[in-house]
C-alpha positions in Angstrom: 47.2 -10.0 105.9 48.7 -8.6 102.7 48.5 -10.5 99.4 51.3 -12.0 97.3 53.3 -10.4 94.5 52.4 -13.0 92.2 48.4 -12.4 93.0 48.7 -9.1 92.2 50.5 -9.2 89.6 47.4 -11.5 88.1 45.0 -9.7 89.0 46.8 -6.1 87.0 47.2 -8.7 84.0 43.3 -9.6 83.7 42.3 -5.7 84.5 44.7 -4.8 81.1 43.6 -7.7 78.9 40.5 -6.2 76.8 37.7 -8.0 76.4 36.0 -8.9 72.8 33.4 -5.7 72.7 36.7 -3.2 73.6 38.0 -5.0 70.2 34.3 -4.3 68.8 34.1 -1.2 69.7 37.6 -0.5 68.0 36.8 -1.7 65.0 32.9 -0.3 64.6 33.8 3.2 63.3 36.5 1.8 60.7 33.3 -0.7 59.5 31.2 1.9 59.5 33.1 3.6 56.9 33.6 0.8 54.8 30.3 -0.3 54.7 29.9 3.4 53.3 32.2 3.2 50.9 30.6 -0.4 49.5 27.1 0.9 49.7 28.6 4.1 47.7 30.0 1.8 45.5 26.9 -0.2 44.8 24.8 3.0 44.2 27.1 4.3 41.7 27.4 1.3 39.8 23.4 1.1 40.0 23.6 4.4 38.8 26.2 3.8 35.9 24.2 1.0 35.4 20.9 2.8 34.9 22.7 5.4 32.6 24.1 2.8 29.8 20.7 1.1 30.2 18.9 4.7 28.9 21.8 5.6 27.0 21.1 2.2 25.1 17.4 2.5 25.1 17.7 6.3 23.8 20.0 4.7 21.3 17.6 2.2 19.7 14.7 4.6 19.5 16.6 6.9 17.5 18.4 4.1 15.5 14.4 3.2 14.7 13.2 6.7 13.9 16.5 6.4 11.7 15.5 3.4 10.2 11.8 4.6 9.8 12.9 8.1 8.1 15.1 5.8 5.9 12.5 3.1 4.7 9.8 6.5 4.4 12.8 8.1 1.9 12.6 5.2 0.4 9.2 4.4 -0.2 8.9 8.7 -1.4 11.8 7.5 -3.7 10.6 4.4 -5.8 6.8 6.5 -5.4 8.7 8.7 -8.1 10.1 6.7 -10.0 6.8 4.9 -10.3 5.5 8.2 -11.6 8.1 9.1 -13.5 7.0 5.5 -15.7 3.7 4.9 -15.5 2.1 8.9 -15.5 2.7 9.1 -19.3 0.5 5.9 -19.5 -1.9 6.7 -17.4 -2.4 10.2 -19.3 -2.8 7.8 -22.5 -5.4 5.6 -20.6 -7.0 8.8 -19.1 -7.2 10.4 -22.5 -8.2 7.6 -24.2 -11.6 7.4 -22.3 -10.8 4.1 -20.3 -9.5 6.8 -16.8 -12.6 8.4 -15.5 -16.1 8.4 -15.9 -17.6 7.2 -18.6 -18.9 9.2 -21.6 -21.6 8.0 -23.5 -22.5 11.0 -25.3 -19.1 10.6 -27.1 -20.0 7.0 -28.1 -23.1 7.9 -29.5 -21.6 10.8 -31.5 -19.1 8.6 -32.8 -21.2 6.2 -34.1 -23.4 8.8 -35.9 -20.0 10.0 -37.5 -19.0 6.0 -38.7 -22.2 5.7 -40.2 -22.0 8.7 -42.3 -18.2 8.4 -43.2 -18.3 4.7 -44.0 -21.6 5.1 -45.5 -23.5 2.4 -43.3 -26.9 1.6 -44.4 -27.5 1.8 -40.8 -26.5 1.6 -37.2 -28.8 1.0 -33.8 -27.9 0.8 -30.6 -28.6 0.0 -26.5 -27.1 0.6 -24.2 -27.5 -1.6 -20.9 -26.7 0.4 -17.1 -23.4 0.3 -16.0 -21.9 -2.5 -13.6 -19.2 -3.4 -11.4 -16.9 -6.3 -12.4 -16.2 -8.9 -10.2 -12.8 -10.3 -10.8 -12.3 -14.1 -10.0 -8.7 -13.7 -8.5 -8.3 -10.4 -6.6 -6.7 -7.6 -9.0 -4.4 -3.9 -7.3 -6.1 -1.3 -8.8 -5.8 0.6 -5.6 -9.2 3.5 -5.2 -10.2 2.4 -8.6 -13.3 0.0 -9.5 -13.5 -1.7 -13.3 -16.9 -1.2 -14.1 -18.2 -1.9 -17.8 -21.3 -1.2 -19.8 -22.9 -3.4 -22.1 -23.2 -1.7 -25.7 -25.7 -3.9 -28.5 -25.3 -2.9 -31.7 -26.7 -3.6 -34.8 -25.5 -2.7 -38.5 -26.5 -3.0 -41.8 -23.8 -3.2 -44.0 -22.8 -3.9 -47.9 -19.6 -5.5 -47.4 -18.0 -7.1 -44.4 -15.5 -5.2 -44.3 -17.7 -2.7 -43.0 -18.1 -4.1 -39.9 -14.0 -3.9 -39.3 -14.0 -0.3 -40.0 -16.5 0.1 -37.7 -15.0 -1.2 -34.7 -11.9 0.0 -35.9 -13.2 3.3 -35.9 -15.3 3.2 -32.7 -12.3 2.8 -30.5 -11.7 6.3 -31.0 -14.7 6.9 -28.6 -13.5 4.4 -26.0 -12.2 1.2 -24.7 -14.0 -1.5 -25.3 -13.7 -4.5 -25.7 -16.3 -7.2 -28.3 -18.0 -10.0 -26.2 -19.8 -11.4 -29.3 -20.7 -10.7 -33.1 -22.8 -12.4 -35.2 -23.3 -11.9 -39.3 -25.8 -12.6 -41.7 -27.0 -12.1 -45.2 -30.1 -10.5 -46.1 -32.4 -11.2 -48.9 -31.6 -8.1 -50.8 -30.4 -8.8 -54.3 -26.0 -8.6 -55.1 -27.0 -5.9 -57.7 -28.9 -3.2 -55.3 -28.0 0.0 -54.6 -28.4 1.6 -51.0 -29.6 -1.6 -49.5 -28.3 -3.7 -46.6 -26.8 -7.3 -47.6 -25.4 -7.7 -44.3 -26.3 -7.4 -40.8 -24.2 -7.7 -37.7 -24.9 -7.8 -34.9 -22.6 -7.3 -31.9 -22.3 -7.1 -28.5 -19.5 -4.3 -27.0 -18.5 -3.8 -23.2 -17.0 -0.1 -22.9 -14.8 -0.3 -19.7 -14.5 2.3 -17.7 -11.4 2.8 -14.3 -13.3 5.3 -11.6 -12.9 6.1 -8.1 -14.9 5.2 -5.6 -17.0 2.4 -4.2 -18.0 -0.7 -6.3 
C-alpha cells in the first residue's frame, strides 16, 4: 500500500525542522567566545583597577615622605634661626657663671677680693649643699636642671653703703639672687676707726643651669 503525497511530504518537513539543542549547539561556540571576551574584560579592568589603586597608594607615600622631608627642613630651619638669636645669650649666661657647673672657688675668691677693695671690716661665709629646684608650674629648660646653693653671709661694715657694693660686686662671681638681708648697728662708738658699726647679714642663692638628672 503506498503512502500519500501529502504524508510524505510531512514527514520530510518534521525530519528538516531542527530541534532547540541544533539551535544550541549553533550558538555555543559564538557564547563561548563572548563569554571570553567579558571575562577578558573583567580581568583587565580588575587589572587597571589594581594599577590606579597602587599608583595611588605609591602616590600618597611619597606625597608623605614629601611632606615629612618638608616639616624636617623646616624644623632644621627655625632650629637656626633659634641659634642664630639666643647663642649670643646663652654665651653671656654661660660666661657669666649661671651655664654650667657651679664654681665656688670663684665665689670665695671674690669675696676675699671685696673685702680687701672695699675695705670691709670683715666678711664670713657658709655655704649650704647644692639642690634641685622644684618649680610649682612646669618650666622648658629642655636637658637642663635649675639647681641653687644657699650662700650665708655675714659683714661688718662702716657704712651701708657697703653692703650695696658688696652685692654689687659679688655678681661678678655669679648669679645669684638675695633671699633675705638683715642690718644692724653695733655698739662701737661713730668716732672709731677700723671698727664695725654695721653688720649684715644676708642670705644668697647662686643659681646654677646643668645637665643631667635632677
Amino acid at each position: 500500500m503506498m503512502a500519500k503525497p501529502n504524508a510524505l511530504r510531512g514527514k520530510a518537513a518534521e525530519a528538516i525542522v531542527p530541534t532547540w539543542r541544533d539551535e544550541l549547539d549553533l550558538i555555543a561556540a559564538p557564547a563561548r567566545l563572548c563569554a571570553g571576551v567579558l571575562l577578558g574584560a573583567a580581568l583587565l579592568v580588575g587589572a587597571a583597577s589594581w594599577y590606579r589603586a597602587q599608583q595611588a597608594g605609591e602616590l600618597a607615600q611619597a606625597a608623605q615622605v614629601r611632606a615629612t622631608a618638608a616639616g624636617r627642613f623646616q624644623n632644621v630651619e627655625s632650629e637656626k634661626q633659634d641659634i642664630a638669636i639666643y647663642q649670643p645669650r646663652f654665651m653671656e649666661l654661660q660666661a657669666g657663671g649661671l651655664v654650667g657647673d657651679e664654681n665656688r672657688l670663684a665665689w670665695i675668691e671674690t669675696i676675699k677680693a671685696i673685702q680687701g677693695n672695699r675695705k670691709l671690716v670683715s666678711a664670713s661665709y657658709e655655704i649650704e649643699p647644692q639642690q634641685a629646684f622644684v618649680f610649682s608650674a612646669p618650666m622648658a629648660l629642655g636637658d637642663y636642671r635649675l639647681r641653687g646653693s644657699r650662700m650665708r653671709v655675714e659683714l661688718g661694715l662702716v657704712h651701708e653703703l657697703d653692703l650695696f657694693h658688696f652685692i654689687d660686686d659679688l655678681r661678678a662671681a655669679g648669679r645669684f639672687t638675695v633671699q633675705d638681708c638683715k642690718m644692724k648697728r653695733t655698739e662701737a662708738p661713730a668716732e672709731s676707726v677700723g671698727v664695725a658699726r654695721l653688720t649684715a647679714n644676708c642670705t644668697l642663692v647662686f643659681l646654677t643651669l646643668a645637665k643631667g638628672t635632677p
